[in-house]
C-alpha angles and dihedrals in degrees: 000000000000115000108246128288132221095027099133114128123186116266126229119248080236124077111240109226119177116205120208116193138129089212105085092198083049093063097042107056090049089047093056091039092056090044093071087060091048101261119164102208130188119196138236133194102193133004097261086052092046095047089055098052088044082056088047103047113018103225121207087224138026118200110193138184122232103216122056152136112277107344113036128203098278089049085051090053093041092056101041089053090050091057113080088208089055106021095104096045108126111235132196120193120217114209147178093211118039088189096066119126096219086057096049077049094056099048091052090058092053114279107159094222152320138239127208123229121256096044123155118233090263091060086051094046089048088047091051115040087051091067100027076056083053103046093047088058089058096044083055100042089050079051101062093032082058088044094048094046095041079054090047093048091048097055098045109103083220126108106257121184141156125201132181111255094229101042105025091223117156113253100183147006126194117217092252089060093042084057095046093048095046087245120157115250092236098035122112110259088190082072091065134074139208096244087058098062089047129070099246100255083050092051096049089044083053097049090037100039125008102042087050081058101044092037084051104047102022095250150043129214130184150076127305143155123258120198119212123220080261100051107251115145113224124186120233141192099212141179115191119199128211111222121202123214134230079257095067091246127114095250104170142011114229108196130197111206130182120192113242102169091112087048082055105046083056105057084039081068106035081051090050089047083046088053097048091051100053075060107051090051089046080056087050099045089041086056101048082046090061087049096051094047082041090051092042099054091043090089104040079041087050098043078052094051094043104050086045088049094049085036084055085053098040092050091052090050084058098042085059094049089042085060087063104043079057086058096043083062101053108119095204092062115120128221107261091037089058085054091054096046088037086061086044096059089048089053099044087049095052092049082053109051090232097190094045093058096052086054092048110046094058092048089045095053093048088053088041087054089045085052102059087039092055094046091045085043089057095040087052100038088053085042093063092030100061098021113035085174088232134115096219138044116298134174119262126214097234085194090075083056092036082053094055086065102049124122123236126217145205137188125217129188092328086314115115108216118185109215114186123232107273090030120122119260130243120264109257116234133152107306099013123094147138118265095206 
């Protein structure tokens, strides 16, 4: 996680020093010396006293002295370095021997300076402007960092913004995010809050689920949906940052947000042509479908048509002979005239194949009747197979597939000919027929 942002308080024209020292007079002859270079100094009677000011009012020095009661001046350092909110305080001790182990310690350890006692008030003020000089280029350097980022804010086309943890209250805005939200240019941004720039259930799914995470791990990253003053929703791809404090607690979110509701749109309508498309092939499947069933029932269909249309012959060759027979029965027939009839009748029955007849009807009613079953066997087997009729899941019988891709036969004068299911038929004559 990021340190905390925004957390650049004025300065005062004056320098803030904190003297630490158990000796009053101590402290107040270096606070009257300081004071004629405009040093604002603040007092401290013991190290722990002194740790906690320095906590309090962030000087911009610290001079401390070595030897004390309790913590000494090497305790003091340690635990101002410790502190993040401390730990880049610049400290000067202040000793009575220069040679001590603990000093050279110290200054290892990175104290800025040191200062031997007894020491005029010159030698104090050339210990301290040096740092204070010190101190001041790197105010001024943090102030043109802080210049150069908030610019650099200001020009990205990206959604910037800043809110109090707590309150939720917004910090900042950059003018990207004014112009997404609809948000004036002058207007104050402090007036606003998170929960005014989210639909409501997007902003409960933010506080319950998306700032834990990012309080957890530092960061979020994801998708959500923004809401402008005007009420405009606007999709975002958004991560959203956790800053520490110099207090070592989390104080305020900082989120980066892009708008993708173009991007959106877009897949909206790459997933609608997709759609269409997964149509438009269920209409071609379902076509070629029609043509295979088509194509499947053409042979049962044509067995049908051809028996009726040899049964429609036959039945007419019959007619005739029936004719005949009528004849035959006429009482009032004379002799020579039944020969005659009777020679007829041979004659007709031979032209007709008569026996033949009698063999093939049967068979080409039974084929006629196989026909219609396999017809009525396909229509019902693709039936069950592509519309069980049931919400869930159910089991298929795949014979009534594997059947739609049998083969039929037929035998023909002692030749076994496959035909495949959709193939013509062969034309039916005396000694030929299908064997179903």
């Amino acid at each position: 996680m990021e340190s905390s942002i925004f957390t650049n308080p004025a300065r005062p024209a004056e320098a803030r020093v904190l003297i630490i020292n158990d000796d009053a007079g101590v402290r107040r002859l270096v606070r009257m010396a300081l004071r004629r270079v405009s040093c604002n100094c603040f007092e401290a009677a013991d190290g722990a006293d002194g740790i906690a000011r320095a906590r309090e009012i962030r000087p911009d020095l610290i001079l401390c002295d070595f030897s004390m009661p309790g913590m000494n001046g090497y305790q003091v350092l340690t635990a101002l370095q410790a502190d993040p909110i401390t730990s880049a305080t610049q400290i000067i001790l202040m000793t009575g021997n220069a040679e001590s182990a603990d000093l050279r310690k110290s200054m290892e350890s990175g104290a800025d300076d040191y200062l031997a006692k007894p020491f005029t008030r010159e030698k104090l003020v050339a210990a301290v402007e040096p740092q204070l000089s010190k101190r001041r280029r790197l105010q001024q350097h943090e102030v043109e960092i802080q210049r150069r980022l908030f610019a650099i804010m200001e020009a990205t086309p990206d959604f910037i913004g800043v809110a109090d943890l707590k309150t939720g209250r917004v910090i900042y805005m950059n003018r990207a995010a004014r112009i997404m939200m609809g948000v004036a240019p002058d207007a104050d941004v402090t007036c606003y809050f998170i929960h005014q720039f989210h639909p409501g259930s997007v902003h409960e799914h933010i506080q319950n689920e998306i700032i834990p995470v990012a309080l957890r791990d530092g960061l979020w990253r994801g998708e959500t949906i923004f809401r402008r003053l005007d009420g405009t929703e606007v999709f975002m791809a958004q991560l959203i940052l956790a800053h520490i404090s110099a207090a070592g607690e989390v104080d305020c979110l900082s989120t980066i947000a892009r708008d993708i509701t173009q991007q959106k749109r877009d897949q909206q309508e790459r997933d609608m042509m997709e759609v269409h498309l997964r149509h438009a092939q269920k209409l071609e499947s379902i076509g070629h479908l029609a043509a295979g069933i088509a194509h499947e029932i053409n042979t049962p269909t044509q067995y049908v048509g051809d028996n009726i249309s040899f049964l429609q012959e036959s039945f007419a060759e019959l007619a005739r002979l029936d004719v005949l027979y009528d004849r035959l029965l006429d009482p009032a027939l004379v002799s020579p005239d039944r020969e005659k009839l009777v020679a007829q009748i041979h004659e007709a029955r031979a032209a007709a194949n008569h026996g033949y007849l009698l063999n093939e009807i049967p068979r080409a009613l039974t084929q006629a009747a196989e026909g219609v079953t396999r017809v009525s066997h396909i229509v019902r087997a693709m039936k069950e197979f592509s519309h069980p009729g049931k919400d869930s899941k159910t089991y298929v019988d795949l014979n009534h597939a594997i059947e739609l891709q049998k083969s039929s036969w037929l035998s023909c004068q002692g030749r076994q000919v496959v035909v495949g299911m959709g193939h013509a038929t062969a034309n039916r004559s005396p000694g030929c027929s299908p064997a179903g």
